[in-house]
C-alpha positions in Angstrom: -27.3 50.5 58.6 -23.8 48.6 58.1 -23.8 45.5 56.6 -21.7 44.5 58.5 -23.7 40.8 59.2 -23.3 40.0 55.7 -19.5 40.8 55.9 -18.8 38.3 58.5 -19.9 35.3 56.0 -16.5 36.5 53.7 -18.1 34.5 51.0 -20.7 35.7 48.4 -22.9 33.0 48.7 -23.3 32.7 51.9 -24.2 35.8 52.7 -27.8 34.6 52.0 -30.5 31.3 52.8 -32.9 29.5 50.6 -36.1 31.5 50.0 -34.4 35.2 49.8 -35.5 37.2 47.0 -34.9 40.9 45.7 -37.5 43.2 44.0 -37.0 45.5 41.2 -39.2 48.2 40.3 -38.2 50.1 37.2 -39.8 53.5 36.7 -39.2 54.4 33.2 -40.6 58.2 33.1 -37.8 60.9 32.7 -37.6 64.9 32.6 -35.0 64.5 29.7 -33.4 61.7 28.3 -29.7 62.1 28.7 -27.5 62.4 26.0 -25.6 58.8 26.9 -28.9 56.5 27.8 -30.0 54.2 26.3 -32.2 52.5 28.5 -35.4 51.7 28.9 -37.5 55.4 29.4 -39.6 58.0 28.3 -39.6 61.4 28.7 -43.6 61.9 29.4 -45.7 64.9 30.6 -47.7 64.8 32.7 -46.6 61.1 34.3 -49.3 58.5 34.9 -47.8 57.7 38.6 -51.2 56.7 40.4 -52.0 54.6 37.3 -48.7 53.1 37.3 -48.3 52.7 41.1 -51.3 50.8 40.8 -50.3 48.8 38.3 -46.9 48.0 39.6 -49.1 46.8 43.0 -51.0 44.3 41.0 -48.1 42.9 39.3 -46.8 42.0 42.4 -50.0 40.3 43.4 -50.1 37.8 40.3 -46.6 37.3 40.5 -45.0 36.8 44.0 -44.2 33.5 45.1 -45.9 32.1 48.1 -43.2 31.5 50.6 -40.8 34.2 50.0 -38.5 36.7 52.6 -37.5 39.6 50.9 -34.4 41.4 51.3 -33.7 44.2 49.3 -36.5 46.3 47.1 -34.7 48.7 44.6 -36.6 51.2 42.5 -34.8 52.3 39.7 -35.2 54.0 36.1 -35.7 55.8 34.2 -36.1 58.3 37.0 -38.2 57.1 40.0 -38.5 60.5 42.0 -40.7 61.7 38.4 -43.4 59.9 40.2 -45.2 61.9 43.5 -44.3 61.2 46.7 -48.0 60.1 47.3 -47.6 57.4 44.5 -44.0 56.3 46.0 -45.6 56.2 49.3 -48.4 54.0 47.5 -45.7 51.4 46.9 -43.9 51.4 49.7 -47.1 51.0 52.0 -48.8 48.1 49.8 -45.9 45.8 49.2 -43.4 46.9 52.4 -46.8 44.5 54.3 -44.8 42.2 52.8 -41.2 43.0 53.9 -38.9 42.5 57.1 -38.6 45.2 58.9 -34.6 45.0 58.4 -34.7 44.8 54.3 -32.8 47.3 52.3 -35.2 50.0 50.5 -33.3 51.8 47.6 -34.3 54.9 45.7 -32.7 56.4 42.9 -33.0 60.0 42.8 -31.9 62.6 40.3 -30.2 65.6 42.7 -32.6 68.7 41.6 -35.7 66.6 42.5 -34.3 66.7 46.4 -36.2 68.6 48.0 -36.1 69.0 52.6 -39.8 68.2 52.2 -38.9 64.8 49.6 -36.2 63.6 51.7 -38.5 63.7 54.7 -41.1 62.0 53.6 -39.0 59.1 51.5 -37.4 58.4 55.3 -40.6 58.7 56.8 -42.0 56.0 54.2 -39.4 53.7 55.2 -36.4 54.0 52.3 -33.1 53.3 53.7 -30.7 54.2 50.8 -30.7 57.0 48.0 -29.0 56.7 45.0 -27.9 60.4 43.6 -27.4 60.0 39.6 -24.8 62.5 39.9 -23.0 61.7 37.1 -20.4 64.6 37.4 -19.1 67.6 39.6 -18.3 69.7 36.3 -20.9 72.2 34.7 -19.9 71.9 31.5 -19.5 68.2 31.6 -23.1 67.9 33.1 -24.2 69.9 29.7 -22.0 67.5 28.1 -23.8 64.5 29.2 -27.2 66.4 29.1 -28.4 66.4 33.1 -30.4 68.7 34.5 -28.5 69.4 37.4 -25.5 71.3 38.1 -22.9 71.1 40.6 -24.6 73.2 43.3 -27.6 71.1 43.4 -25.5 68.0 43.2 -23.5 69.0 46.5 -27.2 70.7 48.2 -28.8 67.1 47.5 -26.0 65.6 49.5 -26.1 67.8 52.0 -30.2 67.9 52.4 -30.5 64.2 52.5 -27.4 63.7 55.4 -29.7 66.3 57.4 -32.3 64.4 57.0 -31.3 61.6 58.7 -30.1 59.2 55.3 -26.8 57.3 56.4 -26.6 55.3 53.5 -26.2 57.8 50.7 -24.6 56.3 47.3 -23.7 58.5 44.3 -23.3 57.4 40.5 -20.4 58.5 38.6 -19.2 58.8 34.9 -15.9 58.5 33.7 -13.5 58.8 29.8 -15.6 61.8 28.7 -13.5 64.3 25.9 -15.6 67.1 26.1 -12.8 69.3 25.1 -10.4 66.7 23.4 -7.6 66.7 26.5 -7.3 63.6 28.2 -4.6 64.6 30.5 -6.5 67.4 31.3 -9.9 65.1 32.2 -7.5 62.7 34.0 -7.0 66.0 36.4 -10.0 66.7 36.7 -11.5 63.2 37.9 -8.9 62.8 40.3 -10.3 66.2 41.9 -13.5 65.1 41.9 -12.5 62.1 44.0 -10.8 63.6 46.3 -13.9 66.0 46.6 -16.3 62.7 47.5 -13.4 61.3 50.1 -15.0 64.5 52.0 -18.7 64.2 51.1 -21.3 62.3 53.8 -21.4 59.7 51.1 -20.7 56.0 51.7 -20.8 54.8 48.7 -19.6 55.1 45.4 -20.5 53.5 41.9 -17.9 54.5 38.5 -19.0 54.0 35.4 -17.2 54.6 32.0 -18.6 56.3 29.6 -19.9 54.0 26.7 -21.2 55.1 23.4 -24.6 52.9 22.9 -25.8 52.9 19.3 -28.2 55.9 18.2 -27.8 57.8 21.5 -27.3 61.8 21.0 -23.2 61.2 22.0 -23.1 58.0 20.0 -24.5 60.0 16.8 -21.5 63.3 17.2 -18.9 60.3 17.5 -20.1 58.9 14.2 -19.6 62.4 12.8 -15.8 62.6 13.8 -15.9 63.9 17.0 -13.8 63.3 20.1 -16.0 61.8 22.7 -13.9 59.8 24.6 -10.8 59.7 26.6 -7.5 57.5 25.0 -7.0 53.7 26.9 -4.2 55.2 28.7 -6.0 58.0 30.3 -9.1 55.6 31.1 -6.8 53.1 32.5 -5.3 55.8 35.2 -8.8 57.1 35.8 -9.7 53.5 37.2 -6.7 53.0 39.0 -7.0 55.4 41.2 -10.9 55.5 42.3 -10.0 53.9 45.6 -7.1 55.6 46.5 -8.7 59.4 46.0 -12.4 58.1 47.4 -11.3 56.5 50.6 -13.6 53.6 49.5 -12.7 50.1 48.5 -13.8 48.4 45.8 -15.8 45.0 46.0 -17.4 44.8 42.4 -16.2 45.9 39.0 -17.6 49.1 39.0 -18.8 49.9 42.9 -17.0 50.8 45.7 -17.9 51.1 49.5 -16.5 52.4 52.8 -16.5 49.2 55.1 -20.0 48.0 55.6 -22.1 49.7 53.1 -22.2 48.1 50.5 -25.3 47.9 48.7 -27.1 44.3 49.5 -29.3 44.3 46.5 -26.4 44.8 44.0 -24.4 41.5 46.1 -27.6 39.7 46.1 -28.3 39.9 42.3 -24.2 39.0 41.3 -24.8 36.0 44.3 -27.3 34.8 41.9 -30.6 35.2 44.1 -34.0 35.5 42.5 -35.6 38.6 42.2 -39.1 39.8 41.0 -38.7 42.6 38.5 -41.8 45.1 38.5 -42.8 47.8 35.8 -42.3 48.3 32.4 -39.2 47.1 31.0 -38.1 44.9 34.4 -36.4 41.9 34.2 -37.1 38.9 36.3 -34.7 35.9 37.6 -37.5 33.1 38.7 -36.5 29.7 40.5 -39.3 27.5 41.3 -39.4 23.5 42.1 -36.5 23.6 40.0 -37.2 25.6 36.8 -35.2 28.7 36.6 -36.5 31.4 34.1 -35.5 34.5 32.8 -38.5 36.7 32.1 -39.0 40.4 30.9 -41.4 42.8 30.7 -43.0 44.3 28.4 -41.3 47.5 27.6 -43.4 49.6 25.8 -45.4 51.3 28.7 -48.9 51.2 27.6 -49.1 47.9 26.8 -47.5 47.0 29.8 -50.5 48.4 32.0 -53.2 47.8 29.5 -51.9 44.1 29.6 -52.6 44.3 33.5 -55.5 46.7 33.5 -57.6 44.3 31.3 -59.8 41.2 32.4 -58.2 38.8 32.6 -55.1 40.2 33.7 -52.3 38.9 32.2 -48.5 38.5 32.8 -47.8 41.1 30.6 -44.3 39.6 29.5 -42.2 40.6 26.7 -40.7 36.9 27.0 -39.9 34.2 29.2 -36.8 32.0 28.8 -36.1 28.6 30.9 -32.3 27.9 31.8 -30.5 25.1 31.9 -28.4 24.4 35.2 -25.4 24.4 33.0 -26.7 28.1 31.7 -27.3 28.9 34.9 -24.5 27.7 36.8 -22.3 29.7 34.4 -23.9 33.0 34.7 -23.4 32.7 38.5 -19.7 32.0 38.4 -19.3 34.4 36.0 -21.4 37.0 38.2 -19.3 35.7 41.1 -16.4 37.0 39.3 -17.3 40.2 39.4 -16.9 41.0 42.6 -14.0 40.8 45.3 -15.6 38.4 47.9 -14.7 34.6 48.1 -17.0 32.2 46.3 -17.1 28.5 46.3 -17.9 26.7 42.7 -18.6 23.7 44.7 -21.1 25.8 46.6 -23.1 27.5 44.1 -22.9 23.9 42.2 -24.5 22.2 44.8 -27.4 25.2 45.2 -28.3 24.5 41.9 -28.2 20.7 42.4 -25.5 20.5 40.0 -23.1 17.3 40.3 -20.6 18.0 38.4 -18.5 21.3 37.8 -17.6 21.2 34.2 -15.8 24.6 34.7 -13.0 23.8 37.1 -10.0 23.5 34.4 -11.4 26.7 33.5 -11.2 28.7 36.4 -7.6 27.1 37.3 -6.6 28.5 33.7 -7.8 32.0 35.3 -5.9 31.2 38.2 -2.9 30.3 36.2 -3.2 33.8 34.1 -3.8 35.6 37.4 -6.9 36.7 37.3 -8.3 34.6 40.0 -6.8 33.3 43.1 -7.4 30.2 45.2 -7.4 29.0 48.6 -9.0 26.4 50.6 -11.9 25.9 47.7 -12.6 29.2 47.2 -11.7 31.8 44.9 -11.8 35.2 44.1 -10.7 37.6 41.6 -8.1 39.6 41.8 -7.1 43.0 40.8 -6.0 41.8 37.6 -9.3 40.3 37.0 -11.4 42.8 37.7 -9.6 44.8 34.6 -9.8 42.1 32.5 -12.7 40.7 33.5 -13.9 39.8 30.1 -11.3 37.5 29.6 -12.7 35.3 32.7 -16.0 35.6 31.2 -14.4 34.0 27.9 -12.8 30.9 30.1 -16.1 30.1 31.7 -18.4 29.8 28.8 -16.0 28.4 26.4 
């Protein structure tokens, strides 16, 4: 389903009303962990899912707010297809009561757990979008990284979940790996594997450099001497030519879409709406009668459904932070600016009940450097600024 509806707004913020809210269920449970991650998972045999389905469900009874439409639910990892269909289904049937008929479902899926049988049932249970973490189109880089996929399964996981009906199919790549120290001839090879998605029933497309987070498997062989990554110059030609080779067009630092499908829960979380975070690990964006909070969960998994599990059930929160409009009113411009849509400071000032806009000179000093450009109110960032985007992200919370 296009999103086509949101696109006729042009402008970030309004692309949604008062009282819409996202969901975010993080699954942390993984076959592996891959040599790159370091988020929140475990690698865990056999995986809890009923137990944590169940818990997930409950969570979302203490927690949702009373008068709430919900647009997009996203369930993410770790590796949510570790969990049985039943349990998925579980989900999806106890909290989708609660959901428009026309909200975007999103499930992240690792290519050699698709299955004709899998697909089928996540469509029948009401998903609209899968997320491949394909990572790569190259065997040996795939070993690299430490997936458990190769590029056969990658390209049959495509294929099965087009037959089965999926028009919104998005795939996750990785970019700046130096397997073999030969940048120029890595450069080659990603522009191959773009031209490869241009032909692939995909619609969407999200790029990722590779980065080296402290006392991962890759992090620790760097520290050792080796090569990991690809020179600036090499990196730089790798991003400049994503849209070009894919055929997609980029709207956000690191995704890219044909026209229409772009993924609504991503726009809605850089618009700055409030979403309930579920699981382990989840973060949570809360605005009620005024307050906004930050919360996370718990992220160690036991105590995260013991802390539910018990009487009386608790919160299970790792912590809770409240944000000042100021806070907040920065984090949303500077989320703003991470996309290519229009967005109105006034706008998003006024949303927050903000009089003021203490960041103006700053944002006309992006203008003035080129990363942002103006018209009629509203701005946007430009190519330049998506590049440097840190660099806007210094000007707004000087």
């Amino acid at each position: 389903m296009k999103n086509l509806h949101f696109l006729k707004a042009n402008q970030l913020e309004a692309m949604y009303i008062p009282g819409d809210w996202g969901i975010y269920i993080h699954v942390p449970f993984c076959v592996r962990r891959c040599k790159y991650c370091a988020f929140v998972s475990t690698v865990r045999r056999p995986v809890p899912d009923w137990e944590y389905a169940r818990d997930i469900c409950t969570q979302f009874e203490m927690q949702k707010p009373e008068k709430a439409h919900w647009t997009t639910l996203y369930l993410g990892g770790g590796t949510p297809t570790t969990l049985s269909d039943e349990a998925l289904v579980y989900i999806l049937d106890y909290i989708g009561a609660s959901l428009d008929s026309d909200v975007e479902i999103t499930l992240e899926a690792n290519p050699e757990h698709v299955t004709c049988e899998r697909a089928q049932t996540w469509k029948s249970a009401g998903i609209t979008r899968i997320s491949l973490g394909i990572q790569s189109f190259e065997n040996d880089m795939l070993q690299f990284l430490g997936r458990g996929h190769d590029r056969s399964a990658a390209l049959n996981a495509i294929e099965i979940l087009a037959q089965s009906g999926f028009e919104e199919i998005s795939i996750d790549l990785i970019y700046g790996a130096n397997p073999g120290n030969d940048s120029a001839f890595e450069v080659t090879r990603w522009k191959s594997t773009l031209q490869l998605v241009k032909t692939l029933p995909v619609v969407h497309l999200s790029c990722y450099e590779l980065t080296l987070e402290e006392n991962t498997p890759l992090w620790s062989v760097q520290k050792k001497g080796q090569p990991i990554l690809c020179d600036e110059d090499a990196i730089l030609e790798m991003m400049a030519c994503i849209e070009e080779l894919s055929g997609m067009s980029q709207y956000e630092i690191s995704n890219y879409s044909r026209d229409g499908y772009f993924s609504r829960h991503n726009v809605s979380c850089w618009a700055g709406l409030p979403y309930l975070g579920l699981g382990a690990a989840a973060h949570s964006l809360v605005r009620s009668e005024g307050v906004i909070e930050r919360r996370a969960n718990l992220s160690n998994v036991r105590k995260w459904m013991l802390a539910l599990e018990n009487e009386p059930k608790q919160f299970s929160l790792d912590f809770c932070e409240k944000l000042t409009i100021e806070t907040h009113l920065a984090e949303r411009l500077m989320l703003a600016a991470r996309t290519r849509f229009w967005w109105s400071p006034e706008a998003i000032a006024n949303s927050l009940k903000c009089s003021e806009l203490p960041f103006m000179n700053n944002l006309m000093t992006a203008v003035r450097e080129g990363l942002l450009e103006t018209q009629g109110g509203l701005f946007r960032t430009t190519s330049k600024g998506i590049r440097l985007n840190n660099r806007i992200d210094e000007l707004i919370f000087i």
